[in-house]
N, C-alpha and C positions, 0 to 999 in steps of 0.2 A: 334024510334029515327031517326034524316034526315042522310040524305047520307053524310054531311058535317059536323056531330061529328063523324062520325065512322073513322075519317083521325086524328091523331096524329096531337098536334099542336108543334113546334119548339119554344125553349128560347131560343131567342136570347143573345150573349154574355152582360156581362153588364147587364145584367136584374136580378131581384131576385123574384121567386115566389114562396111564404112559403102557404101550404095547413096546414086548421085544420077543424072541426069536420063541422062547420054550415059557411065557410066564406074562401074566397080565395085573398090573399092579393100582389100585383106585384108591383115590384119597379122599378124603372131603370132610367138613366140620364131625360126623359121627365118628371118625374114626380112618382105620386103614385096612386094608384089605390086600392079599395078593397069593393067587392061585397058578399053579405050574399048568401050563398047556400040554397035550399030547401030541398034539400033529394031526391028530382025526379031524380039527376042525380047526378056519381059518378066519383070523378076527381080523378085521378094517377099520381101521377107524379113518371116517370120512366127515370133518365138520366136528358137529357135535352129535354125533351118532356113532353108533357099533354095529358093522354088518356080519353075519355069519356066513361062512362057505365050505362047504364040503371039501375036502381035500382029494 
């Protein structure tokens, strides 16, 4: 994994970002967004943070 998921990403206020099994979905005033997961890598959300981990 690069040096650049090992760092905690920040949610900004206003933003909404709901995790489930295969798919990761964020909302916030710009807009909406939502991209299919593979399984190579594993998202946490902890707080207002997103961790990354290898699978």
């Amino acid at each position: 994994m690069s040096r650049v998921a090992k760092n905690p990403v920040a949610i900004p206020e206003k933003v909404e970002v709901v995790l489930s099994a295969n798919s990761i979905n964020v909302s916030g005033p710009l807009g909406k967004l939502s991209h299919p997961l593979t399984g190579a890598v594993v998202l946490k959300k902890e707080g207002e943070t997103i961790t990354f981990e290898g699978s």
